[in-house]
PDB file of N, CA, C and O in Angstrom:
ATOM      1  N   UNK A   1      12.287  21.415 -13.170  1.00  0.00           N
ATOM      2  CA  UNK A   1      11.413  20.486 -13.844  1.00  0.00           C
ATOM      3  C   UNK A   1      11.519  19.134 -13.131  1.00  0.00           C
ATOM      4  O   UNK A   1      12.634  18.614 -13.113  1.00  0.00           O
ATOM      5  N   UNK A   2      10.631  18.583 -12.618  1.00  0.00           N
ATOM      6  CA  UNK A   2      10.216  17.434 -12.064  1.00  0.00           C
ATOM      7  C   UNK A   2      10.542  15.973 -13.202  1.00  0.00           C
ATOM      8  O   UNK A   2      10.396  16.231 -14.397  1.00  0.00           O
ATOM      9  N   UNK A   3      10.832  14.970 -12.953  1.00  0.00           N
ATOM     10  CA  UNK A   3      11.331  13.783 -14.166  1.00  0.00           C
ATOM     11  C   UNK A   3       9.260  13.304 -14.151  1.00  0.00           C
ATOM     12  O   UNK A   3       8.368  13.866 -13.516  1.00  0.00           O
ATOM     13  N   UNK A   4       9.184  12.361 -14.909  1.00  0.00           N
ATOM     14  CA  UNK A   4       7.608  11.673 -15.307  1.00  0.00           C
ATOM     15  C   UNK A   4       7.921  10.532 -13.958  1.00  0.00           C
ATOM     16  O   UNK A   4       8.907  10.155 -13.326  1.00  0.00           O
ATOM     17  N   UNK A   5       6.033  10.188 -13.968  1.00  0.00           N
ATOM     18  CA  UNK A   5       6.339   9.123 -13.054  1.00  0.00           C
ATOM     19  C   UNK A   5       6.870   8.018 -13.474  1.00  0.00           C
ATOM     20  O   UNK A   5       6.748   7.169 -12.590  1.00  0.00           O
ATOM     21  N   UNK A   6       7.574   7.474 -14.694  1.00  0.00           N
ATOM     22  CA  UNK A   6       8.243   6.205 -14.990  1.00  0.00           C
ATOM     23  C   UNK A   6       9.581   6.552 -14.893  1.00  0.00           C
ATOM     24  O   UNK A   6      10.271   5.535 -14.942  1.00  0.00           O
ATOM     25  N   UNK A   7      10.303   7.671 -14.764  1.00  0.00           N
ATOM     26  CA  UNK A   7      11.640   7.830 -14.035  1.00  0.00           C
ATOM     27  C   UNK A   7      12.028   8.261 -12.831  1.00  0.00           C
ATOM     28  O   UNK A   7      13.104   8.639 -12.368  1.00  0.00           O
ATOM     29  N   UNK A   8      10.677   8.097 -12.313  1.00  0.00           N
ATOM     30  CA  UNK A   8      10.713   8.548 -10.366  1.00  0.00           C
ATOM     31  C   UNK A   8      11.206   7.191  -9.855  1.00  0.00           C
ATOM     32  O   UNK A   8      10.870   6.161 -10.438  1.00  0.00           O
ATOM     33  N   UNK A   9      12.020   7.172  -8.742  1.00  0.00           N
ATOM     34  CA  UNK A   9      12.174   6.338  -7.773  1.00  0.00           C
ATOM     35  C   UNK A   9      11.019   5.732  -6.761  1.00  0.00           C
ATOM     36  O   UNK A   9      10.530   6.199  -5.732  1.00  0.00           O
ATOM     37  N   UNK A  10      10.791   4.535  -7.455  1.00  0.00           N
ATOM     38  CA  UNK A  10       9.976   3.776  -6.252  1.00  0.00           C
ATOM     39  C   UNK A  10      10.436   3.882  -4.951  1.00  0.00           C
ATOM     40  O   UNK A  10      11.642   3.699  -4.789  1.00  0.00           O
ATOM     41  N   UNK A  11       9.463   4.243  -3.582  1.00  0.00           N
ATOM     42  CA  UNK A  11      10.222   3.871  -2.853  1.00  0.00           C
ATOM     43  C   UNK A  11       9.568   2.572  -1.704  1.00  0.00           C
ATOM     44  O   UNK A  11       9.944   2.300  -0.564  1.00  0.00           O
ATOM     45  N   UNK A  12       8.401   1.920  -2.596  1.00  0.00           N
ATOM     46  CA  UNK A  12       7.779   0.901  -2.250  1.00  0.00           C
ATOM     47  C   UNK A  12       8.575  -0.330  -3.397  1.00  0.00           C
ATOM     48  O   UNK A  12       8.072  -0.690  -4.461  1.00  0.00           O
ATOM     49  N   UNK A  13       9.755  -0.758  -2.901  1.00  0.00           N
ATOM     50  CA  UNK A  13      10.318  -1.855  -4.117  1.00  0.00           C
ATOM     51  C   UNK A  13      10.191  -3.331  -4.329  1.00  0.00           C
ATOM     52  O   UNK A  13      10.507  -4.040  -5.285  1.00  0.00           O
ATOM     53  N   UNK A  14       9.531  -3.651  -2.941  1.00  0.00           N
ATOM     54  CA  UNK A  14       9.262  -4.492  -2.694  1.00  0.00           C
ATOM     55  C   UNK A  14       8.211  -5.214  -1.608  1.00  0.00           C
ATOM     56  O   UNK A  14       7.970  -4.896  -0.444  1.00  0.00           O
ATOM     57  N   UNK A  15       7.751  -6.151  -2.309  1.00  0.00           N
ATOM     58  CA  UNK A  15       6.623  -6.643  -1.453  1.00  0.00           C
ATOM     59  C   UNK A  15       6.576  -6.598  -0.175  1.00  0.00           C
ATOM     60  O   UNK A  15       5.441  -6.488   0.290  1.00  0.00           O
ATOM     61  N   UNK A  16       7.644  -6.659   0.734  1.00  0.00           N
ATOM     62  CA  UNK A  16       8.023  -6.905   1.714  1.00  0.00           C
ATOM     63  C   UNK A  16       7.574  -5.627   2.223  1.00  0.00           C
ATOM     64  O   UNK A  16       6.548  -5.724   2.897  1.00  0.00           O
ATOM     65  N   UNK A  17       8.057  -4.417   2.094  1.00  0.00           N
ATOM     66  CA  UNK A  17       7.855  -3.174   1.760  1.00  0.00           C
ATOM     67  C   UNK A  17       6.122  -2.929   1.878  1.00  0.00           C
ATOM     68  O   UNK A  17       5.507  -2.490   2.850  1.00  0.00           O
ATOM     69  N   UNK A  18       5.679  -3.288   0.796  1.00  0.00           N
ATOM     70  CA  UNK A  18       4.283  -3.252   0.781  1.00  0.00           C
ATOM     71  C   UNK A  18       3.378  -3.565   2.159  1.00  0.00           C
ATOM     72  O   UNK A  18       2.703  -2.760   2.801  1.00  0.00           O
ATOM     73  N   UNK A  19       3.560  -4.846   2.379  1.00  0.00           N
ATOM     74  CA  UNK A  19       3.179  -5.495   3.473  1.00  0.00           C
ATOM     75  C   UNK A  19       3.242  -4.737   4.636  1.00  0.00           C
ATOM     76  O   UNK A  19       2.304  -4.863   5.423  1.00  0.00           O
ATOM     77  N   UNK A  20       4.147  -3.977   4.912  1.00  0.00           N
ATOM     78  CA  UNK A  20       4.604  -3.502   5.914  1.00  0.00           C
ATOM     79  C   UNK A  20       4.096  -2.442   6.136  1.00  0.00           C
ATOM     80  O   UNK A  20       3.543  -2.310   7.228  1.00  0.00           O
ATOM     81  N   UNK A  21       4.101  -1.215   5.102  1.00  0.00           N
ATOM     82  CA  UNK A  21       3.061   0.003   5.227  1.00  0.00           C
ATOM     83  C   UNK A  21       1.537  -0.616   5.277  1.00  0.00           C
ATOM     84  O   UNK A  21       0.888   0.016   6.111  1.00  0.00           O
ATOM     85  N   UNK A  22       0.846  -1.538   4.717  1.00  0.00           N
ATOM     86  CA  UNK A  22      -0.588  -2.219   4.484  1.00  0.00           C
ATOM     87  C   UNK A  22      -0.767  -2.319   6.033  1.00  0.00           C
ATOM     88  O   UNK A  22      -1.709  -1.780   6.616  1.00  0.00           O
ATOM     89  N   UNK A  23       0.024  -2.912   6.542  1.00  0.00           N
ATOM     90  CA  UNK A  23       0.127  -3.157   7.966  1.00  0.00           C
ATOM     91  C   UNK A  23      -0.435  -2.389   8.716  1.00  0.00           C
ATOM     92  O   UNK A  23      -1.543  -2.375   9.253  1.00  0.00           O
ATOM     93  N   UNK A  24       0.788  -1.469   8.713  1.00  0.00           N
ATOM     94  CA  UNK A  24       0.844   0.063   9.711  1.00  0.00           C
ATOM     95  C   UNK A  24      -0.532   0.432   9.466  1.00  0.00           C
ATOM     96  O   UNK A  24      -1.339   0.572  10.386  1.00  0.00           O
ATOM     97  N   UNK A  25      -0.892   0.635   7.930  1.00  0.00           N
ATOM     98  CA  UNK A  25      -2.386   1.306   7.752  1.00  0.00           C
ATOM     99  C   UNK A  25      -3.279   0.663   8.541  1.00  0.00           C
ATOM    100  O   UNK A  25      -4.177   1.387   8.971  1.00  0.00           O
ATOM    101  N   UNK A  26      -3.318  -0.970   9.002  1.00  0.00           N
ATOM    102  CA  UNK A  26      -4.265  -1.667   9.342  1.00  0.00           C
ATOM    103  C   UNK A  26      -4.394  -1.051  10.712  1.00  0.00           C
ATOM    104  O   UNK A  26      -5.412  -0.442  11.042  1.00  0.00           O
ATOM    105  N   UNK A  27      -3.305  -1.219  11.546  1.00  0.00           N
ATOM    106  CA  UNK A  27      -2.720  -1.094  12.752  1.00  0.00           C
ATOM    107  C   UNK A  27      -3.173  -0.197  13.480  1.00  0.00           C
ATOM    108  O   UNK A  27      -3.667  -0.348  14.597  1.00  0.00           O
ATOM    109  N   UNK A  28      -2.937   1.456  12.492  1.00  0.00           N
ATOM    110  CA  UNK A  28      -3.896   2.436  13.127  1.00  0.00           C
ATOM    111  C   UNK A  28      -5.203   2.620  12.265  1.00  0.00           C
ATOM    112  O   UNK A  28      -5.877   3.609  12.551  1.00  0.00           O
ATOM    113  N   UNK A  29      -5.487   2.108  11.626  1.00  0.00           N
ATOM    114  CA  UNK A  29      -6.889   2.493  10.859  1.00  0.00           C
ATOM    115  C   UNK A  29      -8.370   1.485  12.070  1.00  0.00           C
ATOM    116  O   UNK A  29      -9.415   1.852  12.606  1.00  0.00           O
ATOM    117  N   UNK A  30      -7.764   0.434  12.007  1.00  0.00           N
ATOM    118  CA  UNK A  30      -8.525  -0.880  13.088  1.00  0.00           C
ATOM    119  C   UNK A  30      -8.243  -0.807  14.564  1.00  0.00           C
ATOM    120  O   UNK A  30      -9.111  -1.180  15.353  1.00  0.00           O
ATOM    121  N   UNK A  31      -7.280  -0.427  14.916  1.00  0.00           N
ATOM    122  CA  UNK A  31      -6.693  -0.578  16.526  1.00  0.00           C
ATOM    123  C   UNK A  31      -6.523  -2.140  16.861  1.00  0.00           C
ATOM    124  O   UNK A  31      -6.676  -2.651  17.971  1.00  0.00           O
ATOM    125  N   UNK A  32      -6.227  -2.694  15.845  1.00  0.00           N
ATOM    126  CA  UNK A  32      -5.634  -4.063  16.419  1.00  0.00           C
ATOM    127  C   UNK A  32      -4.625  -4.322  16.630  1.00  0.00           C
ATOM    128  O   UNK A  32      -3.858  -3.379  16.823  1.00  0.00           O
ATOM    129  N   UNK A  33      -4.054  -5.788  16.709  1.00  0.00           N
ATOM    130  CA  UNK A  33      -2.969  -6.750  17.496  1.00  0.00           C
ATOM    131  C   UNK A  33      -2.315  -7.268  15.686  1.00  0.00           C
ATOM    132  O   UNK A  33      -2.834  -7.801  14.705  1.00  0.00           O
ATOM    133  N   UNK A  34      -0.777  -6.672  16.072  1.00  0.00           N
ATOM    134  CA  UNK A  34      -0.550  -7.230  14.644  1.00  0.00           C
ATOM    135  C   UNK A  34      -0.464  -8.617  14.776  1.00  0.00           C
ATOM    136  O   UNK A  34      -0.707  -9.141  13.688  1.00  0.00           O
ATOM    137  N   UNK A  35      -0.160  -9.637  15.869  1.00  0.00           N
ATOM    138  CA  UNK A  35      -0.073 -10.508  16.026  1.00  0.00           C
ATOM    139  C   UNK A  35      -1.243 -11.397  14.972  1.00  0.00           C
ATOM    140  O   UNK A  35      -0.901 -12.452  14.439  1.00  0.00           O
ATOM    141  N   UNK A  36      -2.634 -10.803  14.771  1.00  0.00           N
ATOM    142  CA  UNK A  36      -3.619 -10.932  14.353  1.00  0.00           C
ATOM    143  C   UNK A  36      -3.746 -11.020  12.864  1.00  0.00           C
ATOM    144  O   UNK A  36      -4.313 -11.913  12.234  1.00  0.00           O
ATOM    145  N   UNK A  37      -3.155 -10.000  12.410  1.00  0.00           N
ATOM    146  CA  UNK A  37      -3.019  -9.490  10.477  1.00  0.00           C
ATOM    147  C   UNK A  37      -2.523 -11.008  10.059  1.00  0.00           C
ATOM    148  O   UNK A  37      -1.814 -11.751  10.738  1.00  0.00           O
ATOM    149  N   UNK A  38      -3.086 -11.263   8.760  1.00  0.00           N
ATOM    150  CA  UNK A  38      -2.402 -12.244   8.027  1.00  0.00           C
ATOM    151  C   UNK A  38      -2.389 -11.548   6.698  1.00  0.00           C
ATOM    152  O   UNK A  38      -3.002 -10.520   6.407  1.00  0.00           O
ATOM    153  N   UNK A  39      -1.457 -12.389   5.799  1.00  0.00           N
ATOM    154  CA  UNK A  39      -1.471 -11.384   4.418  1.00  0.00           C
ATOM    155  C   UNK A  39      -2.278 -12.235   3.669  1.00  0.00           C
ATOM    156  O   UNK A  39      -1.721 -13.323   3.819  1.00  0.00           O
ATOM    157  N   UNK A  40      -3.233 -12.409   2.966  1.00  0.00           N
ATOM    158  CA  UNK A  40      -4.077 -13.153   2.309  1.00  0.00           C
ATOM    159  C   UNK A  40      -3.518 -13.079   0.777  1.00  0.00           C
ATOM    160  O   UNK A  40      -3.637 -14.086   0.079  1.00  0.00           O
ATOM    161  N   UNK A  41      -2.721 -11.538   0.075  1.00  0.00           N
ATOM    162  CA  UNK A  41      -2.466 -11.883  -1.417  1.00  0.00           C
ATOM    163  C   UNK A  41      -1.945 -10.616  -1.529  1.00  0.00           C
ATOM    164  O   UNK A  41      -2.514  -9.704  -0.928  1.00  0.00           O
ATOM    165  N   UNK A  42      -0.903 -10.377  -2.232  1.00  0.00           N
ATOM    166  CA  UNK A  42      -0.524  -9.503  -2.959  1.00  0.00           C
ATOM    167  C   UNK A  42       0.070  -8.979  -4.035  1.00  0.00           C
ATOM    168  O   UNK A  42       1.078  -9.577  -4.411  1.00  0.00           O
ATOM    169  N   UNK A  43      -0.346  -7.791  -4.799  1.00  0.00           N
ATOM    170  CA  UNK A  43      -0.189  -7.862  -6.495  1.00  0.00           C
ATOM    171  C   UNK A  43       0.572  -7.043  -6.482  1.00  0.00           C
ATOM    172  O   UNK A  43       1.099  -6.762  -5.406  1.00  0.00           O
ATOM    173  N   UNK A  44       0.954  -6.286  -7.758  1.00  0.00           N
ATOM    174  CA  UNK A  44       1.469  -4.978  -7.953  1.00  0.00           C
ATOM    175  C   UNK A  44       1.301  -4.798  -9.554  1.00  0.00           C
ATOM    176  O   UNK A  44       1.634  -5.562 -10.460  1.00  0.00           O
ATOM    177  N   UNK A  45       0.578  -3.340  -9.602  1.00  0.00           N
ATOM    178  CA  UNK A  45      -0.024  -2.937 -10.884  1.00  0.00           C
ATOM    179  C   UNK A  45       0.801  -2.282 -11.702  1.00  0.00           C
ATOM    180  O   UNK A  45       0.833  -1.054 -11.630  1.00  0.00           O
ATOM    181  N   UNK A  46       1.576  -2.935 -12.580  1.00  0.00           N
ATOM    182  CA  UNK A  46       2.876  -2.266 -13.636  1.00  0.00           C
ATOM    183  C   UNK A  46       2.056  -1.535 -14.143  1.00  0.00           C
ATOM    184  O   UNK A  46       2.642  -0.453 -14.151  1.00  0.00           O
ATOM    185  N   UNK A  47       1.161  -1.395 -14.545  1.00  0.00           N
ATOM    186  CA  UNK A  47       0.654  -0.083 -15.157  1.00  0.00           C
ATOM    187  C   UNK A  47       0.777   1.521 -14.880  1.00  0.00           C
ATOM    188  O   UNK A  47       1.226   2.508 -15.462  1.00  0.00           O
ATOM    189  N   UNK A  48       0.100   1.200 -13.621  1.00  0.00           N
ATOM    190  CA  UNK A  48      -0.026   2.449 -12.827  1.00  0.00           C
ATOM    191  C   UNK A  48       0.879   2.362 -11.476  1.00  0.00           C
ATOM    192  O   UNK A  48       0.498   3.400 -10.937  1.00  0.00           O
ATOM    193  N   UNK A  49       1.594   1.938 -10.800  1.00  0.00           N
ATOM    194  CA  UNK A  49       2.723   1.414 -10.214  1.00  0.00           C
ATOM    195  C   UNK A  49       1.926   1.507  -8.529  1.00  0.00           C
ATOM    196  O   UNK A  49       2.331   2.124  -7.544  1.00  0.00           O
ATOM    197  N   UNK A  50       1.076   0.921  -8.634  1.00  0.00           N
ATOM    198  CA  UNK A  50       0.420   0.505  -7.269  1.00  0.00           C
ATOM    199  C   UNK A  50       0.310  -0.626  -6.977  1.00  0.00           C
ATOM    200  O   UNK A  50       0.067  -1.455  -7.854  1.00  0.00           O
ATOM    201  N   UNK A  51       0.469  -1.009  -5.576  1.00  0.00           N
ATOM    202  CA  UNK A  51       0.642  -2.043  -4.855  1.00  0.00           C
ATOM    203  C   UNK A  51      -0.892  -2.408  -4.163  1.00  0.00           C
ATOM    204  O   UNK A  51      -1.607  -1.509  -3.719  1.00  0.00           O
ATOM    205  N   UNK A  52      -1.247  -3.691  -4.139  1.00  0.00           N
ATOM    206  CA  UNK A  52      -2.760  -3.786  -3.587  1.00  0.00           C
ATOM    207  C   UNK A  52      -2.376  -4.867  -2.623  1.00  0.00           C
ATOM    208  O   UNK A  52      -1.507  -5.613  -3.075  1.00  0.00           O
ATOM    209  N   UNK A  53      -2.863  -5.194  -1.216  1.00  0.00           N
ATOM    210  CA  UNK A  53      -2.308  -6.009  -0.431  1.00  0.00           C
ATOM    211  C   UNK A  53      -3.481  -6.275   0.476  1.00  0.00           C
ATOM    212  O   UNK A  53      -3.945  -5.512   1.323  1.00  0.00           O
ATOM    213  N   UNK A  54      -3.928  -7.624   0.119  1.00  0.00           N
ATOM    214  CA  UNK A  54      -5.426  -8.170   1.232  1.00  0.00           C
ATOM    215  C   UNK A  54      -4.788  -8.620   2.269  1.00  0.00           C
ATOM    216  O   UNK A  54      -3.742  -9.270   2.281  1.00  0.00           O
ATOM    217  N   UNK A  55      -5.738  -8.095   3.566  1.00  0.00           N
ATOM    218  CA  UNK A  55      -5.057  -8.387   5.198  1.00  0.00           C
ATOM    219  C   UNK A  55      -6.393  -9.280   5.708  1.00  0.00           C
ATOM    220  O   UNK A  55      -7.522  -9.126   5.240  1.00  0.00           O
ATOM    221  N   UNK A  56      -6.116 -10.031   6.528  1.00  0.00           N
ATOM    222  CA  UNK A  56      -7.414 -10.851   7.095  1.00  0.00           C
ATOM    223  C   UNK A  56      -6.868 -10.856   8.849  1.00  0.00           C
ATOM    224  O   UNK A  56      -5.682 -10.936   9.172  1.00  0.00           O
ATOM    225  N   UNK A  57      -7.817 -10.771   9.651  1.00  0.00           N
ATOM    226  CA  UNK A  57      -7.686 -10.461  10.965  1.00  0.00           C
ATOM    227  C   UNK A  57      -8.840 -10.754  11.191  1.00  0.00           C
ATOM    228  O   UNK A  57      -9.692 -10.641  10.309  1.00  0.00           O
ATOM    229  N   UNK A  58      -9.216 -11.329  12.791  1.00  0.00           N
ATOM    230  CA  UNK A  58     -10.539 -11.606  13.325  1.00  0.00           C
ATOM    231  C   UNK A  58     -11.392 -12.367  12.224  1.00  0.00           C
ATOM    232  O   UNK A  58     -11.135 -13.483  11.774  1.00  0.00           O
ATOM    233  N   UNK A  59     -12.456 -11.547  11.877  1.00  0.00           N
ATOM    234  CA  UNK A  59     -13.472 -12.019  11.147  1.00  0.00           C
ATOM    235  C   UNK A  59     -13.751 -10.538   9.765  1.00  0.00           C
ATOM    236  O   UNK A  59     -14.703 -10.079   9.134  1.00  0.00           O
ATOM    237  N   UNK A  60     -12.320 -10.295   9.882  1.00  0.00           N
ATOM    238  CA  UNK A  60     -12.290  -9.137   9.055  1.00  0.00           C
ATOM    239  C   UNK A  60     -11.605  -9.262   7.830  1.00  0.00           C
ATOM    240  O   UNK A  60     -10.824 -10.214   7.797  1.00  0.00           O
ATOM    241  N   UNK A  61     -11.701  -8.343   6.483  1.00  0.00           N
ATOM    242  CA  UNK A  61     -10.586  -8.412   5.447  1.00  0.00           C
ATOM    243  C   UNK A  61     -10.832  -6.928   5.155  1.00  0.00           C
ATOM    244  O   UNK A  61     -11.795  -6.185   5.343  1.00  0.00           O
ATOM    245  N   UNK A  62      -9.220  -6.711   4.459  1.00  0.00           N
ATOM    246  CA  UNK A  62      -9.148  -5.024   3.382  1.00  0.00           C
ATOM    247  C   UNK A  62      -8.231  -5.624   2.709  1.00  0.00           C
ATOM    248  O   UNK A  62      -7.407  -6.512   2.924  1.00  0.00           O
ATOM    249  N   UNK A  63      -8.665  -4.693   1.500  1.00  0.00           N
ATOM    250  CA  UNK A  63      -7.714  -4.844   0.591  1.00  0.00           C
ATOM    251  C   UNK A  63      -6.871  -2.695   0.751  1.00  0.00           C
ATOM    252  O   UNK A  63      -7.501  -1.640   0.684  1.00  0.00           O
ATOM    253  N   UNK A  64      -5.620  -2.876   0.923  1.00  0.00           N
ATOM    254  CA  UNK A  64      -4.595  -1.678   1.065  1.00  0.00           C
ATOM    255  C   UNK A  64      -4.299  -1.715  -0.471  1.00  0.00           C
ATOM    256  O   UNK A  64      -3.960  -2.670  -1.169  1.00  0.00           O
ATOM    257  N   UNK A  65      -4.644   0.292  -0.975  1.00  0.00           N
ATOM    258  CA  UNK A  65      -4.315   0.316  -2.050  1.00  0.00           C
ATOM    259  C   UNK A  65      -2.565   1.161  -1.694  1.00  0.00           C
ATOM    260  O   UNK A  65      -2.652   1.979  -0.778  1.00  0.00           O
ATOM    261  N   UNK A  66      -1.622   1.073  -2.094  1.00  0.00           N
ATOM    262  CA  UNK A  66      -0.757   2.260  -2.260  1.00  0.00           C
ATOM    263  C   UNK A  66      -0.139   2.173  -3.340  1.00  0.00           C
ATOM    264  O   UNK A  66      -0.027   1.216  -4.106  1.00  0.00           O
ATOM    265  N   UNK A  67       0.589   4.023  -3.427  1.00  0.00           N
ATOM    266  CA  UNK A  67       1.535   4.391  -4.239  1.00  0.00           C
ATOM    267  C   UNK A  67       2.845   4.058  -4.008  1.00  0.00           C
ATOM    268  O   UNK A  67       3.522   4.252  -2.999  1.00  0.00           O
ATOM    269  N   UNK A  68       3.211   3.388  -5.349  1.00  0.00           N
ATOM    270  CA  UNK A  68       4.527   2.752  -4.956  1.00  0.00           C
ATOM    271  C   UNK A  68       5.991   3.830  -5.195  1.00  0.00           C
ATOM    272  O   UNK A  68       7.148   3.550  -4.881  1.00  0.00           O
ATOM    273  N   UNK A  69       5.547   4.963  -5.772  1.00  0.00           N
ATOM    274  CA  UNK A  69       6.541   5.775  -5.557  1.00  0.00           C
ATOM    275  C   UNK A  69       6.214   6.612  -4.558  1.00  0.00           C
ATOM    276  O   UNK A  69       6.903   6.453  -3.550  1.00  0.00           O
ATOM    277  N   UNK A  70       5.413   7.432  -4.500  1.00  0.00           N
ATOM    278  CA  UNK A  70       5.046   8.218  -2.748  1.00  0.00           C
ATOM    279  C   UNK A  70       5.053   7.632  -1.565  1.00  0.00           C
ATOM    280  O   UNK A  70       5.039   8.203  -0.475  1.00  0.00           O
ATOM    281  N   UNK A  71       5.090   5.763  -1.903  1.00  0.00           N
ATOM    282  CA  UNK A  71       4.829   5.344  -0.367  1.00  0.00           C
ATOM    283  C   UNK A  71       4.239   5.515   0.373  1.00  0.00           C
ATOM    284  O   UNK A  71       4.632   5.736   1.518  1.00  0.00           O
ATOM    285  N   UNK A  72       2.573   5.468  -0.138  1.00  0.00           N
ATOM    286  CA  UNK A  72       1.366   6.600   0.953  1.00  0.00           C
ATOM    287  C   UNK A  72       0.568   5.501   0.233  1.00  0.00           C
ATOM    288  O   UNK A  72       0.818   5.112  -0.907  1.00  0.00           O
ATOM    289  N   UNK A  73      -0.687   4.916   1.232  1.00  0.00           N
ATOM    290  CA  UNK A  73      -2.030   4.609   1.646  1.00  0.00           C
ATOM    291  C   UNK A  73      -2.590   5.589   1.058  1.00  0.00           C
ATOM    292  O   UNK A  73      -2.703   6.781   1.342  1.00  0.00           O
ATOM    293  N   UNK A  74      -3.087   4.661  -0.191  1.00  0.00           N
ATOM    294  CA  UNK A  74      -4.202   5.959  -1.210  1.00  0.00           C
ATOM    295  C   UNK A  74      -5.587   5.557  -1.022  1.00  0.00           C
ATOM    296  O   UNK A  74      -6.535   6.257  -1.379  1.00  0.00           O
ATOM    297  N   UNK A  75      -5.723   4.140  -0.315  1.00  0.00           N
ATOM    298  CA  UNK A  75      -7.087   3.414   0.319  1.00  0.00           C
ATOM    299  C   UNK A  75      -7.493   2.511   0.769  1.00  0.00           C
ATOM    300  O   UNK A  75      -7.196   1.426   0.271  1.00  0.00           O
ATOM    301  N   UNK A  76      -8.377   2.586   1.945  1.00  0.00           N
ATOM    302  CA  UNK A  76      -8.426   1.105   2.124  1.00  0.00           C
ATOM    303  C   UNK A  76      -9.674   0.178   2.093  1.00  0.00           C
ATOM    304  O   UNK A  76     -10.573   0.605   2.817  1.00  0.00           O
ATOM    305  N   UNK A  77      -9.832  -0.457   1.736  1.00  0.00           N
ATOM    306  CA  UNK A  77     -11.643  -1.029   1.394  1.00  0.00           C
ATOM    307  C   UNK A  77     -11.799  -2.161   2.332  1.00  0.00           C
ATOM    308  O   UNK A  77     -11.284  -3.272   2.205  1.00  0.00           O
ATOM    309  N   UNK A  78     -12.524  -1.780   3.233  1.00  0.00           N
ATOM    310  CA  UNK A  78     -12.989  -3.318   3.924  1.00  0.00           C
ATOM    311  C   UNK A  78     -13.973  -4.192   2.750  1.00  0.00           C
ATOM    312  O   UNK A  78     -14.601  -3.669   1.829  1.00  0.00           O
ATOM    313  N   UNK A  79     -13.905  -5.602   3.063  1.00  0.00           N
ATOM    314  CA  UNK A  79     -14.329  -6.479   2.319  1.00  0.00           C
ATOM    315  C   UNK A  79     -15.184  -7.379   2.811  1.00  0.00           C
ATOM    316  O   UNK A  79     -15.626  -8.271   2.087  1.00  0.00           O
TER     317      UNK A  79
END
């Protein structure tokens, strides 16, 4: 038997964390220069335990959705 998702281990715990996979997603999703990424804002949804993280680069923005216990890019929305 598997525990619920409010006694699973996050393994996104921190923003820092966040930022960093949002990144990677940018990194290979765009083919850019991380030198480039800036972090424009980031939340985290106690509800549903997802992390949302706006990136701005060039003349570009996304907002990165992920799961903060799977640690997986569930989407990314250019803006």
């Amino acid at each position: 038997m598997s525990p619920g998702i409010g006694l699973m281990d996050r393994r996104l715990k921190t923003k820092k964390d966040a930022v960093s996979l949002a990144m990677a997603g940018i990194l290979k999703e765009y083919k850019t220069e991380s030198e480039k990424i800036k972090t424009l804002e980031t939340k985290y949804d106690d509800d549903v335990g997802d992390w949302y993280v706006a990136l701005g680069w060039d003349e570009k923005r996304a907002i990165v959705k992920m799961d903060s216990v799977l640690a997986k890019i569930t989407e990314i929305k250019e803006i």
